[in-house]
PAFIDREN-409306 format. One record per residue (C-alpha): x, y, z. Coordinates in steps of 0.05 Angstrom, whole numbers, padded with zeros to 5 digits, always signed. Last residue first. Layout:
N
XYZ;...
This chain:
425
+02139+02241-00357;+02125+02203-00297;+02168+02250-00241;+02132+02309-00277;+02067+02276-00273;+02075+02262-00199;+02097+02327-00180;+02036+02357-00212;+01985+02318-00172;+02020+02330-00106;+02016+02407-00124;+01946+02399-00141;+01931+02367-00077;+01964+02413-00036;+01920+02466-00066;+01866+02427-00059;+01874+02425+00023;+01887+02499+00014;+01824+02511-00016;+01779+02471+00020;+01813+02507+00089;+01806+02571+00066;+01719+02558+00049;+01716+02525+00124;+01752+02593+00159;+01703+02636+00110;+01643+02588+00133;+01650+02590+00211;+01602+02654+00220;+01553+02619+00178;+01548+02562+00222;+01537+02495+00178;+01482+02458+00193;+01453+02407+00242;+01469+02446+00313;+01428+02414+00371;+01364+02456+00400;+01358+02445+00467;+01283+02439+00493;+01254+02493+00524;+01237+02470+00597;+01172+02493+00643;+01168+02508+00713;+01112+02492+00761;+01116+02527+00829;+01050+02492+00869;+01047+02522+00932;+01017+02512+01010;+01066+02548+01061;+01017+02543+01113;+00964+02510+01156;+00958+02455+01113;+00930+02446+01036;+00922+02387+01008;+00966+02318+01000;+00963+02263+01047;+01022+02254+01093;+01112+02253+01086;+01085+02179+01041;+01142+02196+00989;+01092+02189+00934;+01042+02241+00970;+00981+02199+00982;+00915+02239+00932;+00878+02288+00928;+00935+02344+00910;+00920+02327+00840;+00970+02369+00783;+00955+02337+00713;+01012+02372+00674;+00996+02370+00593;+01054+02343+00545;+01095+02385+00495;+01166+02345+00524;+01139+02287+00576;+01123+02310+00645;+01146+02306+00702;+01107+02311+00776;+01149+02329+00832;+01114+02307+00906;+01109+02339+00975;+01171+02377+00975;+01168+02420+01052;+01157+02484+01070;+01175+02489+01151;+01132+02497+01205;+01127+02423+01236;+01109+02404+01157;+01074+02454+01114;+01061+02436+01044;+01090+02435+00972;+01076+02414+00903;+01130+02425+00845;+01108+02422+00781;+01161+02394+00724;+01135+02408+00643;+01179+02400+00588;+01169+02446+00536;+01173+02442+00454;+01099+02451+00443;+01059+02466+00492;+01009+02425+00528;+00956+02448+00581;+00973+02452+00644;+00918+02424+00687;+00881+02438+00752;+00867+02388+00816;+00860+02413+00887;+00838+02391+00970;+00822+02435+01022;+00852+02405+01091;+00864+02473+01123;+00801+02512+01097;+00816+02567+01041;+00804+02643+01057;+00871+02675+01078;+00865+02743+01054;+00889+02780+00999;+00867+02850+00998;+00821+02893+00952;+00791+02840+00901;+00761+02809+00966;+00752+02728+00990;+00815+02713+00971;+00865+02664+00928;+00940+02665+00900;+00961+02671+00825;+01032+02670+00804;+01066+02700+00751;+01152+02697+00729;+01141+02674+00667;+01066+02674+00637;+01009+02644+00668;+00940+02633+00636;+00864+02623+00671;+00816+02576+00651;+00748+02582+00686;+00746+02571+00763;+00713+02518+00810;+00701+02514+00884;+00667+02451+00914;+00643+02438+00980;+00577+02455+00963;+00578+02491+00893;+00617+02555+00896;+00634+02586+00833;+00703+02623+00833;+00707+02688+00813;+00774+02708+00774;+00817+02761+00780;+00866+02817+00752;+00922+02852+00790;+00973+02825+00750;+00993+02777+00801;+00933+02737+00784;+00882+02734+00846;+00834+02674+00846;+00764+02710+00879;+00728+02669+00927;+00654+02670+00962;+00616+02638+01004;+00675+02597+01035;+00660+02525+01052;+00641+02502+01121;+00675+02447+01142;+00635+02371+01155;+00656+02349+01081;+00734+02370+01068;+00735+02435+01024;+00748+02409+00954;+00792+02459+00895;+00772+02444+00825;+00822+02487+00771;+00795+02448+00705;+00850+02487+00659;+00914+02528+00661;+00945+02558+00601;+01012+02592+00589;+01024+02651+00563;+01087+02661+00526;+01130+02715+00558;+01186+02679+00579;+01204+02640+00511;+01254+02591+00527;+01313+02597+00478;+01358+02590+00528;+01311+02539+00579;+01275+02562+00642;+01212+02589+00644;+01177+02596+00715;+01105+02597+00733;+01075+02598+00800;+01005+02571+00834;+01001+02595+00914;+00952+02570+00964;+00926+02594+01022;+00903+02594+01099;+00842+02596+01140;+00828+02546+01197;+00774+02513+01227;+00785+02448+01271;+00735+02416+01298;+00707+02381+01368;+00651+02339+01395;+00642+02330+01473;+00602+02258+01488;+00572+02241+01552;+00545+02183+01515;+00593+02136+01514;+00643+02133+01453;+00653+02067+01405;+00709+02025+01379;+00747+02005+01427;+00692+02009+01480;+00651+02065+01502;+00647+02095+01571;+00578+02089+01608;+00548+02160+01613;+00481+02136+01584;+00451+02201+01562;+00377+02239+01589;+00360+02299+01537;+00292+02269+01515;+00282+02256+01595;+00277+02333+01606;+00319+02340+01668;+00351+02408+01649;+00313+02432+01581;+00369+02452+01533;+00406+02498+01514;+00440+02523+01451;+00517+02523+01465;+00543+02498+01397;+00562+02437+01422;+00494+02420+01451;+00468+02446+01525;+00429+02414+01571;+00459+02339+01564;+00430+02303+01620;+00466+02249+01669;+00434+02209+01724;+00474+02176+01777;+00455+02125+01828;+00464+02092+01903;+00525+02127+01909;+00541+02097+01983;+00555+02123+02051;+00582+02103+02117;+00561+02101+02186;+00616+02071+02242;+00590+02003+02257;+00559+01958+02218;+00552+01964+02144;+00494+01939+02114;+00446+02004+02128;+00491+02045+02071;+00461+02112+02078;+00449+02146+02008;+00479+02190+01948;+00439+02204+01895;+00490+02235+01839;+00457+02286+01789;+00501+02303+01729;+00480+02356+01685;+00517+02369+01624;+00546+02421+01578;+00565+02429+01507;+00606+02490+01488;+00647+02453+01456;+00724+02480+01429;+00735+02494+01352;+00815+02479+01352;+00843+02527+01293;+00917+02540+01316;+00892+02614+01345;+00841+02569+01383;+00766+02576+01368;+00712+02594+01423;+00649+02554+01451;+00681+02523+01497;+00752+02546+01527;+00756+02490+01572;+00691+02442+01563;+00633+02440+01608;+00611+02396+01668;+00548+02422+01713;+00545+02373+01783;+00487+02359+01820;+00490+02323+01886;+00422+02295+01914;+00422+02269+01984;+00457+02227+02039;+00514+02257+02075;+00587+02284+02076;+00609+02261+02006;+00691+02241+02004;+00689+02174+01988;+00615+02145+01965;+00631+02079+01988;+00606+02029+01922;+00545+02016+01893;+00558+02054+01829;+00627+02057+01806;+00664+02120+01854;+00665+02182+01798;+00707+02206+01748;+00719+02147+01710;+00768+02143+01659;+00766+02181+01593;+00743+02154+01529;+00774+02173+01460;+00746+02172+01394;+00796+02201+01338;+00766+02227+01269;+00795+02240+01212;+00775+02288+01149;+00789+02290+01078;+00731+02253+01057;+00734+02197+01108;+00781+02172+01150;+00774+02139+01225;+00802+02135+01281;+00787+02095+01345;+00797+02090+01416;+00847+02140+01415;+00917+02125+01434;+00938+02202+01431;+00897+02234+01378;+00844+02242+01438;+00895+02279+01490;+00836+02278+01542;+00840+02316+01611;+00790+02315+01674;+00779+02367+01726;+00772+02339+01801;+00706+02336+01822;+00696+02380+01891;+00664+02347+01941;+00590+02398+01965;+00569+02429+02029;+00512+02459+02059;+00538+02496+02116;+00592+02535+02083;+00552+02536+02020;+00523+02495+01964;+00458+02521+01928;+00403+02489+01942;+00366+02431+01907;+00382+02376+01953;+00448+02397+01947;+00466+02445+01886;+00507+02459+01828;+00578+02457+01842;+00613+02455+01771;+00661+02404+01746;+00713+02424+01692;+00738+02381+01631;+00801+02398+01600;+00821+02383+01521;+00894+02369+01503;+00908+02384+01432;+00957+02340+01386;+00935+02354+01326;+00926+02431+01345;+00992+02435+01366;+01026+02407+01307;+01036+02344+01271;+00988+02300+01235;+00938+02346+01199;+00939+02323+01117;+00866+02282+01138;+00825+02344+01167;+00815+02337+01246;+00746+02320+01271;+00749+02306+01356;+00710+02260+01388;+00718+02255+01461;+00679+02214+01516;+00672+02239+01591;+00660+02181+01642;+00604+02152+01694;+00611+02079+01710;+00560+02033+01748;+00499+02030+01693;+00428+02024+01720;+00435+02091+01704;+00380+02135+01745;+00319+02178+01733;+00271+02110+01759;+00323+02093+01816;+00337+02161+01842;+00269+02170+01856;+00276+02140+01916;+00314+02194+01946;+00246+02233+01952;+00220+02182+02007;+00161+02149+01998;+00107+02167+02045;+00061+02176+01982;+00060+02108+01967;+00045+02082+02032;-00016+02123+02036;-00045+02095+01967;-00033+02031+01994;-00064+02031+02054;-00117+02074+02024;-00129+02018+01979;-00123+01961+02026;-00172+01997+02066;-00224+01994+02015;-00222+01930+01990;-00224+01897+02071;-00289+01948+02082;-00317+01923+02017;-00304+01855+02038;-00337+01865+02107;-00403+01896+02081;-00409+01835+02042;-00404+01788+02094;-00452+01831+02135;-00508+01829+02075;-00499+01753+02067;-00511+01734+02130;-00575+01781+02145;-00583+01844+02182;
């Protein structure tokens, strides 16, 4: 065998064994070294909040809802924990998000609050207090109450995630053993809603890094409110000579559902005669033809012509007109729930045979909150004024005492008159 044939036979024996070196070394990796491709590279794990209130909700229980967060045993190195295979418990975690939230923000009728919670977990790289061993630890988290709706409206999440924590031997410390959380991946495997998801799928991975002061992580739990109440429109006619069965007209009623709440299908305005009108739904919008209102009626809203029945969204929004009539002042009245009670939101006046504008859309004058409809006691009474007529004439009943009076005053002037001729003559 010749020179070159050898030295070639040697560098394909040198190629080949550095492959199956490497190949072999490769697949003697240990499982826990996974951990650092499906990991954060992040160090802090926490729950995020953002909760959807409408606008006109500052007060109340719902406002100011506390939200729990509960940890779930999952497995150990992919089996179930037990007496011998066992598992730290998480403690739960609470968020008051209207409470100094990260951030709020308004927009069409609704708020939002983003609040982050504090860590849950040791930071990444640090003594993993309280695990037993090396290994996988998976955790399920969920929501308190998700996926049902409060008796005060709170719509709670039925999100859920996964949160795998690779926990390994620390080889720098000397002495007693100790243990470290190398690494924590997160997956969201259920939305808000509750419609799963795939468990690791990497489409479903989320940073769980808490946000700053103006943004949430992404271990995120998103909450509503729903809530069905009412509204009341009333007429009144005050005034003597007010006429209390003149019909009064009502024009361009538009009420608003806030964007992000689902709008009734259907609703009937309900005149306290018994009689109703179908509202056309459009989107958020609800609109009615013109309706009238005599002394003493009221119209109220629902989703039957049987029964009344809450049907409007808490935060629902309104504008109508009076129309003008001659010889009445107009005053409407609008008022909303505040801590339970009824409460004057604004008085609108206007001029003598003048229209009413009535918008609840806009900041209340006396600043109580924005205007709209709450969780009760929502009305809008307006009365109108017959002007006072003044006396210009003569009363007719008066005229006999006036016509004796004229006479005897020229009576005494006649006798005046006659005294002074004889004393001249």
């Amino acid at each position: 065998m010749d020179i070159k044939r050898k030295r070639g036979l040697k560098g394909l024996m040198a190629v080949t064994l550095a492959a199956v070196t490497a190949l072999t070394i490769g697949t003697m990796a240990p499982a826990t070294a996974k951990a650092g491709t499906t990991g954060n590279t992040s160090t802090e794990v926490a729950i995020s909040k953002d909760y959807k209130l409408p606008s006109n909700l500052t007060s109340g229980s719902a406002f100011g809802a506390t939200f729990t967060y509960q940890f779930t045993s999952t497995s150990v190195n992919g089996v179930a924990p037990d007496t011998n295979n066992t598992m730290p418990d998480i403690s739960a975690v609470t968020i008051t998000p209207t409470t100094t939230p990260a951030f709020s923000t308004t927009a069409n009728g609704i708020t939002e609050y983003g609040k982050n919670a504090a860590d849950f977990l040791p930071v990444v790289g640090t003594e993993a207090t309280n695990f037993t061993h090396a290994g996988e630890y998976v955790y399920t988290v969920s929501e308190k109450n998700g996926g049902t709706t409060s008796t005060d409206g709170v719509v709670y999440s039925d999100a859920q995630y996964q949160i795998h924590v690779y926990v390994i031997n620390d080889d720098t410390v000397e002495g007693t053993p100790k243990l470290k959380i190398s690494d924590v991946s997160v997956y969201k495997t259920a939305t808000d809603d509750g419609t799963a998801q795939s468990g690791t799928d990497v489409a479903n991975k989320v940073d769980p890094v808490p946000g700053s002061s103006t943004t949430l992580g992404g271990m995120v739990f998103n909450n509503t409110y729903k809530k069905d109440t009412n509204l009341t429109i009333s007429k009144a006619v005050a005034g003597a000579e007010g006429d209390k069965t003149h019909d009064f007209t009502y024009t361009g009623l538009t009420l608003t559902v806030p964007t992000g709440v689902t709008a009734p299908t259907t609703v009937y305005l309900k005149k306290s005669d018994g009689t109703y009108l179908t509202g056309a739904v459009s989107g958020q919008k609800i609109t009615f033809a013109d309706f009238t209102l005599s002394d003493g009626e009221s119209v109220t809203f629902t989703d039957n012509k049987t029964t009344v029945k809450d049907v409007l969204p808490v935060g629902t929004t309104y504008t109508f007109t009076e129309s003008a009539t001659s010889g009445y002042t107009p005053v409407g009245v609008v008022s909303t729930d505040v801590n339970g009670t009824a409460s004057t939101q604004t008085t609108t006046v206007g001029a003598v045979g003048t229209t009413l504008p009535i918008d609840a859309t806009a900041a209340s004058a006396n600043g109580k909150n924005t205007l709209g409809i709450t969780a009760a006691n929502n009305s809008v009474a307006v009365t109108n004024t017959y002007k006072t007529v003044s006396p210009t004439g003569i009363i007719i009943q008066n005229l006999p005492f006036i016509i004796m009076g004229i006479v005897a005053v020229g009576g005494i002037a006649l006798l005046a008159l006659s005294r002074r001729r004889k004393n001249n003559a």
